[in-house]
Structure formats: C-alpha cells, structure tokens
Backbone as CSV, one residue per row, in Angstrom:
resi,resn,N_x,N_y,N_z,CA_x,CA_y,CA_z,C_x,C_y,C_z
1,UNK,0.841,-1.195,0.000,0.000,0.000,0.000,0.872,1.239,0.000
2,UNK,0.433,2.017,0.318,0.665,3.745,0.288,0.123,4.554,0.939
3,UNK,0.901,4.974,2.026,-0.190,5.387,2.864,0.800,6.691,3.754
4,UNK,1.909,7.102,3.308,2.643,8.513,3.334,3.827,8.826,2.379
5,UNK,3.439,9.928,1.984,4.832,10.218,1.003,5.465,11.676,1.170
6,UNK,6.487,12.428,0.315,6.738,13.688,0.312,6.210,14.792,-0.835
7,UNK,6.415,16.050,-0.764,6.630,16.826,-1.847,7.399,18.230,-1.646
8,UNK,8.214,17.581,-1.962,9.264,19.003,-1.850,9.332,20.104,-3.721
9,UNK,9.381,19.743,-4.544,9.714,20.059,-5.841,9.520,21.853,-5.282
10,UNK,10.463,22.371,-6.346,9.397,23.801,-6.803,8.472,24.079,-7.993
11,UNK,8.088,24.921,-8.056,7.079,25.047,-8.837,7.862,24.731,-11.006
12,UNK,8.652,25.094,-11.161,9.655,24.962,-12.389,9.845,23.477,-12.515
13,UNK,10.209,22.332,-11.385,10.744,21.334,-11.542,9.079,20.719,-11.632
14,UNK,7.545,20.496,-11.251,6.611,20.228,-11.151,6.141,20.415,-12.616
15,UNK,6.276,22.175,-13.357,5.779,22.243,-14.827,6.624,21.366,-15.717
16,UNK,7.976,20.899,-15.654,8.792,20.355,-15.988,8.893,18.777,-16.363
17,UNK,8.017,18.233,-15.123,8.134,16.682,-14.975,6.816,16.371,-15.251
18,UNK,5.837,17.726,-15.257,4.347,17.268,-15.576,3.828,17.857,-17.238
19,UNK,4.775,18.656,-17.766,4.590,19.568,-18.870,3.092,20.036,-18.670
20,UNK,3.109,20.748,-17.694,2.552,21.997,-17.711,2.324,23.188,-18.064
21,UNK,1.227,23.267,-18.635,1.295,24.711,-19.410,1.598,25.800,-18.704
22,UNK,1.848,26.175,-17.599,2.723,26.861,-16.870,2.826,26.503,-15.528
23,UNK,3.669,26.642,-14.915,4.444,26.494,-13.771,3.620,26.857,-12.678
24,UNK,2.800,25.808,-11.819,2.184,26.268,-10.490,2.457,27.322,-9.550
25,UNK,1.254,27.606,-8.779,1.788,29.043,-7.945,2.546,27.748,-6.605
26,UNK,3.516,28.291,-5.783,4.257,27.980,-4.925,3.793,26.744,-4.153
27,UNK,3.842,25.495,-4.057,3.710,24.489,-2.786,4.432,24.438,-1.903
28,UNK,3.935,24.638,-0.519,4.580,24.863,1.026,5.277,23.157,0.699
29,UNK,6.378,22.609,0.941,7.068,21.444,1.155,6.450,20.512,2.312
30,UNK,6.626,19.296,2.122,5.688,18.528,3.056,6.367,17.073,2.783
31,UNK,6.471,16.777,4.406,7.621,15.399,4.197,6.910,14.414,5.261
32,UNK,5.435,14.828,4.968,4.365,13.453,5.663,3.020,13.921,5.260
33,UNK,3.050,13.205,4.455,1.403,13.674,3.816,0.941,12.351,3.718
34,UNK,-0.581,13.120,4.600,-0.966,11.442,5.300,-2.357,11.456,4.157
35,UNK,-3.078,10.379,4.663,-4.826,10.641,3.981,-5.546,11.978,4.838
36,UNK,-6.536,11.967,3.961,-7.305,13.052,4.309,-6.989,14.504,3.981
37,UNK,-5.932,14.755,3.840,-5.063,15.660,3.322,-5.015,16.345,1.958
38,UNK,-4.941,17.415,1.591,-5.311,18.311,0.517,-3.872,18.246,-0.434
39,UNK,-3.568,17.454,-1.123,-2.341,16.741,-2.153,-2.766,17.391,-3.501
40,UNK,-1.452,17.442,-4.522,-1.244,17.804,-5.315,-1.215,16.933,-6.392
41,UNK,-2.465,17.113,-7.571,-2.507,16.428,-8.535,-2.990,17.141,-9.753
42,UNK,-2.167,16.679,-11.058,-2.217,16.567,-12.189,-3.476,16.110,-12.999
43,UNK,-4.263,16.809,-13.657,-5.148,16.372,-14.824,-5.418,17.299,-15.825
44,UNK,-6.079,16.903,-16.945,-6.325,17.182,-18.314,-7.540,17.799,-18.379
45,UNK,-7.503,19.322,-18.385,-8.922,20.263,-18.512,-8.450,20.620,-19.840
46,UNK,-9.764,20.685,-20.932,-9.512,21.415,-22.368,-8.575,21.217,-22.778
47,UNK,-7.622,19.941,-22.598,-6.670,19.990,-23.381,-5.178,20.339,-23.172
48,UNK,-5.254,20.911,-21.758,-4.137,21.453,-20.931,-4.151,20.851,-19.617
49,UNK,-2.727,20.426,-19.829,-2.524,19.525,-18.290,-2.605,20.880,-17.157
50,UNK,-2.751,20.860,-15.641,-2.927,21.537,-14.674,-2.607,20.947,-13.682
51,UNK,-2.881,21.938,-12.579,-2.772,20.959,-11.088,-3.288,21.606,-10.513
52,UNK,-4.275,20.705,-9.968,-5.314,20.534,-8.889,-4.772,20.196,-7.465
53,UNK,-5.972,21.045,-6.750,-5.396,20.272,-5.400,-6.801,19.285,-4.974
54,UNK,-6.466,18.007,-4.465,-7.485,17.130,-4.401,-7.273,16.268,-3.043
55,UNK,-8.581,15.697,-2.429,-8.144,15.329,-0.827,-8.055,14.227,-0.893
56,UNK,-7.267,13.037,-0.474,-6.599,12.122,-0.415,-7.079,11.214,0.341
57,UNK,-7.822,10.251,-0.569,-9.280,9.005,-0.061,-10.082,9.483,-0.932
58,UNK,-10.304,8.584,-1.489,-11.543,9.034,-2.584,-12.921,8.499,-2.315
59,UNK,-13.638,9.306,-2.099,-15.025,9.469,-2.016,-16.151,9.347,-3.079
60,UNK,-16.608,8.068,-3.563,-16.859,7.727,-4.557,-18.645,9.038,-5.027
61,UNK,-18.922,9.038,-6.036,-19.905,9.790,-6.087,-21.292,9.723,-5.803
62,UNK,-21.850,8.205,-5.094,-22.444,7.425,-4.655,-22.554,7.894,-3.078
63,UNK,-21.456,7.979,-2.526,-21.207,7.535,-1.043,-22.193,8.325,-0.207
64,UNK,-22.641,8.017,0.985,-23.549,8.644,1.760,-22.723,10.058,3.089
65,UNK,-21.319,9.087,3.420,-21.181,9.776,4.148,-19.477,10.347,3.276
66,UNK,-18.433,10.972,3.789,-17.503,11.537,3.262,-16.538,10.283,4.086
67,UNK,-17.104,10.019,5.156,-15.922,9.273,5.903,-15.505,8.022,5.192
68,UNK,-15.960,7.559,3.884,-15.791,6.380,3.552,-14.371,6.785,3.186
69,UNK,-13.913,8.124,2.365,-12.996,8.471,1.647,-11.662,7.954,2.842
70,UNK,-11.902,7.771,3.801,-10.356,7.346,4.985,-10.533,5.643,4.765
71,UNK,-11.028,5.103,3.621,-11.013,3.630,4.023,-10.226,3.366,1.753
72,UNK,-10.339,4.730,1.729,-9.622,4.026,0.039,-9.288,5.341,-0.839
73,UNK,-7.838,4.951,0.300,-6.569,5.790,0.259,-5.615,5.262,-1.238
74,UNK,-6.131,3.829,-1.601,-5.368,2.674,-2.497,-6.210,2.231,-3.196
75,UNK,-6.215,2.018,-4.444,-6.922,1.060,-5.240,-5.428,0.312,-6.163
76,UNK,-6.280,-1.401,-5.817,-5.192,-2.286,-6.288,-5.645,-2.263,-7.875
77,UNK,-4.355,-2.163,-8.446,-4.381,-2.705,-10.292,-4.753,-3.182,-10.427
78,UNK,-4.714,-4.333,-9.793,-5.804,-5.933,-10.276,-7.041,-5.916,-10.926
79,UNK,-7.565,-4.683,-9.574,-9.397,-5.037,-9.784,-10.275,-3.862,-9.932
80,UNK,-9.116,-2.954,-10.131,-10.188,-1.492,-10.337,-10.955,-1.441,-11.715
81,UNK,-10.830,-2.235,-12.878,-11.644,-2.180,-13.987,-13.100,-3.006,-12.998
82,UNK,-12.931,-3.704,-11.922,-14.240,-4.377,-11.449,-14.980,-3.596,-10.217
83,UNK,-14.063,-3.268,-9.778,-14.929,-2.607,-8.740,-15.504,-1.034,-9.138
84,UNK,-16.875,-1.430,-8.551,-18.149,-0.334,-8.862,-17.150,1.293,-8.461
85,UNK,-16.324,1.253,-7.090,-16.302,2.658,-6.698,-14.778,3.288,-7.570
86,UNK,-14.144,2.089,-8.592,-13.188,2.784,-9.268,-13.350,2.667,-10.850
87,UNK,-14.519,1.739,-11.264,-14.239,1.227,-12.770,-14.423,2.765,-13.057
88,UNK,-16.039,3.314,-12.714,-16.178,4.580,-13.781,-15.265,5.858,-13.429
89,UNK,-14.589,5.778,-12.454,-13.602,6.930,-12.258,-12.557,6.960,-13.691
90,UNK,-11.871,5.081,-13.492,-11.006,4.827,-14.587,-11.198,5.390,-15.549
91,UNK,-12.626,4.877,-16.012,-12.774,5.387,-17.440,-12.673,6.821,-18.026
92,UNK,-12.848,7.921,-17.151,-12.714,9.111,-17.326,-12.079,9.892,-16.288
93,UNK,-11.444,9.774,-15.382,-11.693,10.540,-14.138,-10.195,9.866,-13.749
94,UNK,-9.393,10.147,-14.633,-8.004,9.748,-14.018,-6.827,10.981,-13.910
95,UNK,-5.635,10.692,-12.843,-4.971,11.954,-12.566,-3.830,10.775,-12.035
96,UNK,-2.721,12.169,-12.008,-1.281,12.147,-11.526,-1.256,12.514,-10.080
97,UNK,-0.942,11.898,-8.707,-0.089,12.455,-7.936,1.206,13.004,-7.913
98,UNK,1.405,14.301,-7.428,2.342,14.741,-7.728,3.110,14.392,-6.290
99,UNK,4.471,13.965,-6.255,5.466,13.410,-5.289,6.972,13.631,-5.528
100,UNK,7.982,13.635,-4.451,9.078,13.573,-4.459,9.486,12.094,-4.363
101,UNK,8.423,11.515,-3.490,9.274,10.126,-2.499,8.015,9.646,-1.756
102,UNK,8.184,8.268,-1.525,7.157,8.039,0.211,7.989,6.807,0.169
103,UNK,6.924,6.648,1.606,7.488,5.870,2.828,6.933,4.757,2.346
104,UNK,7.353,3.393,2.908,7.015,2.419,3.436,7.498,1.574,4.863
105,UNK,6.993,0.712,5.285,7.499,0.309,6.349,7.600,-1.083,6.297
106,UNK,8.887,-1.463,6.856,10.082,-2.679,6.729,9.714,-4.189,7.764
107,UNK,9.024,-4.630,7.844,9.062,-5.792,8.883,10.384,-6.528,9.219
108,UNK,10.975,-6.542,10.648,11.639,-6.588,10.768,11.277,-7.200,12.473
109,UNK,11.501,-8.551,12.684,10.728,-9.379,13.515,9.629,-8.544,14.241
110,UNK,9.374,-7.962,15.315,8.583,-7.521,15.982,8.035,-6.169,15.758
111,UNK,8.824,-5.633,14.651,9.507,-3.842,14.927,9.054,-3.637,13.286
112,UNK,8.597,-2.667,13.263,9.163,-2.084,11.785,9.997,-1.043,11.642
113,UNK,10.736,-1.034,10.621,11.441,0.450,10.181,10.947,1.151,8.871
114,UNK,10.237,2.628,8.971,10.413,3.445,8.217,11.502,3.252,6.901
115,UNK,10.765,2.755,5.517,12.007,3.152,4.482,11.442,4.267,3.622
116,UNK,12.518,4.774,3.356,11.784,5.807,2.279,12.597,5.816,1.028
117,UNK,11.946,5.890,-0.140,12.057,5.191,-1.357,12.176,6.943,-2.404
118,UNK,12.665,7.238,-3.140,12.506,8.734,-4.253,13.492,7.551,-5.208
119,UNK,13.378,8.494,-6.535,14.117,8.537,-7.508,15.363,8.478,-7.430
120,UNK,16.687,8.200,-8.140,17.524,8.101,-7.852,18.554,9.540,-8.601
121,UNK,17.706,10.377,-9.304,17.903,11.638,-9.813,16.998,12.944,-8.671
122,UNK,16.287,12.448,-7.560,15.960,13.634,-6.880,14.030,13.389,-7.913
123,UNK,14.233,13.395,-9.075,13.009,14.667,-9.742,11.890,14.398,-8.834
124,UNK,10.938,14.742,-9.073,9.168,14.613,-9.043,8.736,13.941,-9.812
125,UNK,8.035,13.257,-9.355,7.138,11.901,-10.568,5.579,12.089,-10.099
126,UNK,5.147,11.562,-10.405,3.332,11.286,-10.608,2.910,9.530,-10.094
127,UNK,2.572,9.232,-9.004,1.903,7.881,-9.072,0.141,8.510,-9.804
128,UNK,-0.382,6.702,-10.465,-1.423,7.248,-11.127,-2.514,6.937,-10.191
129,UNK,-3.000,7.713,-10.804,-4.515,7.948,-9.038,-5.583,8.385,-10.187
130,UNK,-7.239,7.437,-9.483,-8.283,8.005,-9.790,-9.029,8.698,-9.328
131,UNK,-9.498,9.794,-9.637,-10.590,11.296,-8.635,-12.492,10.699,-8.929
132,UNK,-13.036,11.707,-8.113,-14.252,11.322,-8.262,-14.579,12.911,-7.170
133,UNK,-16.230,13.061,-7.670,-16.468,14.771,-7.574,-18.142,14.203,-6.741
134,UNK,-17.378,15.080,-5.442,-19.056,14.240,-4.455,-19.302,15.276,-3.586
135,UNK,-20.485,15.256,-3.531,-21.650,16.369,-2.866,-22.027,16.147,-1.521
136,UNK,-21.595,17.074,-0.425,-22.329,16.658,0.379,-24.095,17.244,0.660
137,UNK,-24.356,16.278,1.869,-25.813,17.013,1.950,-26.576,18.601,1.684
138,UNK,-25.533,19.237,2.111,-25.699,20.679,2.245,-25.481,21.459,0.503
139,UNK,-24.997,20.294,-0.162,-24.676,20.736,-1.657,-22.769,21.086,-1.890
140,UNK,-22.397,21.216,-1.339,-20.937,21.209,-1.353,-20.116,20.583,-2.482
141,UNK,-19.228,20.428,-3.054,-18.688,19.609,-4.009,-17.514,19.313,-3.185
142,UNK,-17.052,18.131,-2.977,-15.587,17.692,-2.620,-14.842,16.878,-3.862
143,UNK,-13.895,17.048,-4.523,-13.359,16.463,-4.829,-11.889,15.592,-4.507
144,UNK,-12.105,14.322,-4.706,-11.038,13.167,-4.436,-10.284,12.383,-4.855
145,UNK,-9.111,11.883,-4.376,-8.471,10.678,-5.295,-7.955,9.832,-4.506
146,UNK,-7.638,8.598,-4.921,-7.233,7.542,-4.724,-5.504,6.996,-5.167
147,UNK,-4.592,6.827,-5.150,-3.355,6.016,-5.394,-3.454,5.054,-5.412
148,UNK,-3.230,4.294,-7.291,-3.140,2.877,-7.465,-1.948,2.165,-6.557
149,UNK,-1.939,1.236,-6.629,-0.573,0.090,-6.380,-0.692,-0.815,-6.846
150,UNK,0.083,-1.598,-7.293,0.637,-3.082,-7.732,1.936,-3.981,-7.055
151,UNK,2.208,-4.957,-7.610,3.248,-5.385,-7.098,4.266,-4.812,-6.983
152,UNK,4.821,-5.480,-6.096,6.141,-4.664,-5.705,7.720,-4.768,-6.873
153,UNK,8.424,-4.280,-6.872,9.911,-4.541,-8.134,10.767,-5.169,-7.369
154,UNK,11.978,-5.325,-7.755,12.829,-6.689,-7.324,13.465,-5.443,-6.047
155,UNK,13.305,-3.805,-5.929,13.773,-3.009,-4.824,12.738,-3.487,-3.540
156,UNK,11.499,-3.262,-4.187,10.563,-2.820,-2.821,10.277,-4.426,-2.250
157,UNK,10.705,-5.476,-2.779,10.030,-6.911,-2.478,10.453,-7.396,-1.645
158,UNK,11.721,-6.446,-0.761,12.499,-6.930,0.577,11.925,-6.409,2.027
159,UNK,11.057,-4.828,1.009,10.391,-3.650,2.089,8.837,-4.167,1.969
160,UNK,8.294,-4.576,0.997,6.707,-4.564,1.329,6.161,-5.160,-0.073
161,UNK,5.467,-6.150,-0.241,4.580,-6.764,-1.175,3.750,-5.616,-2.530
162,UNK,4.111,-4.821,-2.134,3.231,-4.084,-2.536,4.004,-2.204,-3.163
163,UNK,3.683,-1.702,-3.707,3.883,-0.006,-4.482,3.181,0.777,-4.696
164,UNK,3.464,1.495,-4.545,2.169,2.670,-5.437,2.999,2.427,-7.096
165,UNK,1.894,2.653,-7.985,2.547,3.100,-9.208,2.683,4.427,-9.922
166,UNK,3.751,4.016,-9.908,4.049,5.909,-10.677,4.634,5.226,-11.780
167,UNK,3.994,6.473,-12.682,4.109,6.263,-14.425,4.912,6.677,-15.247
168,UNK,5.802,5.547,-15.661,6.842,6.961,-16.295,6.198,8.081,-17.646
169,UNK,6.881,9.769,-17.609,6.920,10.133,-18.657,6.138,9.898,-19.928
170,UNK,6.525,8.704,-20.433,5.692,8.699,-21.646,4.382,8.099,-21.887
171,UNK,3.785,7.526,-20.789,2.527,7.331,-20.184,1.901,8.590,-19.979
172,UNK,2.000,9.435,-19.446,1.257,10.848,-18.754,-0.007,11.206,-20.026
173,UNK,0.741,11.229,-21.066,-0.290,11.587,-21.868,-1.555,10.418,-22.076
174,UNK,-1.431,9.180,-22.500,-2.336,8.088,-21.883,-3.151,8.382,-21.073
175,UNK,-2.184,8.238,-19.823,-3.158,8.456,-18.666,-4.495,9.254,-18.364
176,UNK,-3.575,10.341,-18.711,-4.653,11.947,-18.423,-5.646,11.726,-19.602
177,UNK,-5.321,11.406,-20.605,-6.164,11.461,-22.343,-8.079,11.345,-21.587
178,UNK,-8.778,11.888,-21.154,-10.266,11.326,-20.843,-11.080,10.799,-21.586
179,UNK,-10.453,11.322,-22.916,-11.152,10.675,-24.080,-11.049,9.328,-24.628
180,UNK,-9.718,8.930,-23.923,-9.435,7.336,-23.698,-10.044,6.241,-22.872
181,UNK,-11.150,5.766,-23.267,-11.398,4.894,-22.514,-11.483,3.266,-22.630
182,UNK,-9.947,3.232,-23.381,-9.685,1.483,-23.377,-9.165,0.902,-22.038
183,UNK,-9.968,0.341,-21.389,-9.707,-0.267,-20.111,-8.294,-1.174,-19.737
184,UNK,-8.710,-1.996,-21.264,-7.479,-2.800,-20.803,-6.207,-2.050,-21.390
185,UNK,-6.022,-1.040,-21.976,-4.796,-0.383,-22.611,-4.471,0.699,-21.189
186,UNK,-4.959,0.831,-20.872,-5.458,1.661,-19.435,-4.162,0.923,-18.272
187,UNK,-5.289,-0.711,-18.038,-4.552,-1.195,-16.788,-3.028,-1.750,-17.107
188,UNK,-3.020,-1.970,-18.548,-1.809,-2.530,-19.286,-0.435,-1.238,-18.510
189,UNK,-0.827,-0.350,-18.158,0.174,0.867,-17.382,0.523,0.583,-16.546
190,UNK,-0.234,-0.504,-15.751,-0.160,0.096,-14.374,1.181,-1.241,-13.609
191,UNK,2.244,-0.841,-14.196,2.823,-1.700,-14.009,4.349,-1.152,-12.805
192,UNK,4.876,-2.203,-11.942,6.179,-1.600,-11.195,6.825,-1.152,-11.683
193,UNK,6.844,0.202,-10.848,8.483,0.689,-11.859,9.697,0.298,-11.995
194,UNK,10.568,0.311,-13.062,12.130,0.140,-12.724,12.458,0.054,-11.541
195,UNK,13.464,-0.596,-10.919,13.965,-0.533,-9.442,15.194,0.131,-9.883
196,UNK,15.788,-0.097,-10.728,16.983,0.305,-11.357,16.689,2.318,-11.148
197,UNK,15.827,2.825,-11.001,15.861,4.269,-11.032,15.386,4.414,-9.843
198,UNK,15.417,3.891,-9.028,15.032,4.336,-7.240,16.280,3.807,-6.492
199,UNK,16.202,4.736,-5.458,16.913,4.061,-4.245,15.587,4.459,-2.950
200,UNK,16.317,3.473,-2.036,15.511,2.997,-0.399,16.339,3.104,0.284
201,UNK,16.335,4.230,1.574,16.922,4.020,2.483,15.922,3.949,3.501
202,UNK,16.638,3.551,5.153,15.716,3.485,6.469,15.531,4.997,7.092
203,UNK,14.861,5.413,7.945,14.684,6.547,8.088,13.985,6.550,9.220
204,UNK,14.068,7.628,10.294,14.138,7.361,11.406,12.347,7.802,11.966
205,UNK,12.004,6.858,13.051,10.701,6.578,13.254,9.558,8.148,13.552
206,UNK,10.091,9.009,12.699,9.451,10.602,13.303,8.284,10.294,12.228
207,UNK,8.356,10.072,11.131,7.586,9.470,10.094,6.001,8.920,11.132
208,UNK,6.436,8.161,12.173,5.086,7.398,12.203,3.698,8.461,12.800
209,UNK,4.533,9.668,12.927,3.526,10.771,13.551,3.253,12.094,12.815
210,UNK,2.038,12.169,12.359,1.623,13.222,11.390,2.247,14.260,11.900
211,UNK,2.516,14.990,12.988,3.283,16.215,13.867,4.494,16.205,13.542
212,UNK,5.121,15.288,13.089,6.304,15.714,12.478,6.560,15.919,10.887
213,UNK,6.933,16.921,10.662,6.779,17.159,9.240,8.014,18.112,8.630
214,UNK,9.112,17.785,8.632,10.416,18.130,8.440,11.207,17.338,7.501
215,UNK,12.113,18.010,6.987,13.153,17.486,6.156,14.155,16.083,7.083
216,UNK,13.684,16.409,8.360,14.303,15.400,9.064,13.683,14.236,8.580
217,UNK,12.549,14.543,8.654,11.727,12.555,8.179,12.929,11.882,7.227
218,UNK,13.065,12.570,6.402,13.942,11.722,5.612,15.458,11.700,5.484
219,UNK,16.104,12.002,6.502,17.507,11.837,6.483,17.757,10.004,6.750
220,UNK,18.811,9.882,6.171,18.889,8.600,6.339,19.929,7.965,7.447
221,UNK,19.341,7.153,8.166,19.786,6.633,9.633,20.561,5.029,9.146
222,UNK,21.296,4.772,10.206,21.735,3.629,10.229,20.566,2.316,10.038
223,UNK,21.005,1.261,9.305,20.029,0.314,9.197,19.996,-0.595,10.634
C-alpha cells in the first residue's frame, strides 16, 4: 500500500516533470502527507494539463457519508476495472499524484522500520490515481483521489509486497487522455516501476507521527 509520502519540488521542476502549461503558484514542502489531506494532482482540462489540489481518499460519487474516503486511500491494479467505486472513475476521471518520495514500512521481527524510497535523480514523478467529484448534503462539491498500487519490483520486495505506481513520462499523456477509454490499454500501465531508477533508504521513526513534518523525516539513519 501507500499510505505517506513527500513533496518538496518547486514550482519549475513540477511544470517540468508534468509539462505543464505553466508552472504552479508555490507548494509549502511537506515530508508526511498522510490521507485526508489536501495533495497535489495533475489532470487534463480542455486539453491542458494543470494541477489541482485534491483530498486524499476518494469518495466515490455514490457515497452517503464523506468518511468512507479514509477507508480508500489505495486502489489495487488488479481489480479497479471491477470494482463499482473505481471502474467509472477509470474510465474518465483519471490523474497524476504529484510526489518527491514516500514511505514504506520494513518488517523486521517484531519492529518495523520506516524506508523511504525517491528517484535516484531527486526529480518529481506522478503515481497514477483516480478522482471522483461528491456532494455533500448541504450541496458542497468535494473532490477526491485515490493512489493505485501493484506489485512490488525486485527493490521494494524486501520492504513490502506491494507499491504505489508511478508512471513513467511517456505514459502521462495516456493516462490523463479522458477521451481514452480502453480499459485494458489503461490497466496494461499500471505496471512496477524500474527498481533500477530508485533508491531505499531506512529513516528514522518521526515518520510514524503526522506532527512531524520536516526534512528530518527523511535523512537517512543507520540500518
């Protein structure tokens, strides 16, 4: 699963890695971004990629209450063409998280350790995530997303069964396309990334508490 990451980028390196028709206004840096949380994502209005800010758990357009959105933080590759609260997002209603890095956590007999996983060039990447646009009682619009995952690459299969997927580059356009709606050319993406372009280090347990939110989270500690 996926369930904290970073975003440090500036606004130049974000239009850059997302080809953006121009360069976002400023994101405050953030080195624990949990669910529920107001995250930075990528999609395709008129034809021009953008970035949205969208809250993190997706709240299907169905749902009665908002709280469902803290129970599907993740949708697995496998089965989102089947399940009711992600097929029709897929089909139209798909987006980029925008990220530096996240966490996972290490089993390690009794204990876990914090690893944290980025690129092995620093950039910003995109895991692919589906949104969905929901009303509450009062008439409100919230909009939401979700972070796919799949299996894990021959890096993460020592840290956790499991990834978010982030897409390389020449996917983005795919992805975002709304007018695309071949399912299986769709999930055919959603595959582990290279391990060969990441590194994992351990990182010290400040991570397990939303109150900490510093460049410290991710310095890297003895294993």
């Amino acid at each position: 699963m996926c369930g904290r990451f970073i975003l440090e980028a500036d606004p130049d390196e974000i239009r850059k890695a997302f080809n953006l028709d121009q360069a976002p206004s400023p994101i405050q840096p953030s080195y624990n971004i949990a669910p529920t949380q107001s995250i930075a994502t990528v999609v395709q209005r008129d034809g021009q990629y953008v970035l949205e800010m969208m809250r993190w758990g997706l709240i299907p357009v169905w749902a009665k209450e908002m709280s469902i959105g803290a129970k599907m933080i993740n949708a697995r590759a496998e089965t989102i063409a089947e399940k009711p609260s992600f097929k029709r997002p897929l089909k139209k209603q798909r987006c980029l998280i925008v990220a530096s890095g996240f966490y996972e956590w290490q089993k390690q007999g009794a204990s876990k350790t914090p690893m944290f996983i980025r690129f092995k060039s620093s950039e910003p990447f995109g895991f692919a995530g589906l949104y969905d646009t929901w009303k509450s009682p009062d008439g409100e619009s919230l909009t939401s997303c979700t972070i796919i995952t799949t299996s894990a690459n021959e890096l993460m299969r020592s840290i956790h069964e499991r990834m978010p997927v982030i897409l390389p580059k020449k996917a983005h356009k795919l992805w975002l396309d709304p007018a695309n709606q071949d399912l299986d050319e769709l999930v055919a993406l959603l595959q582990p990334y290279p391990a060969d372009k990441l590194i994992a280090y351990p990182v010290a347990p400040l991570v397990n508490s939303i109150r900490n939110n510093s460049a410290e989270n991710i310095r890297p500690v003895s294993a």
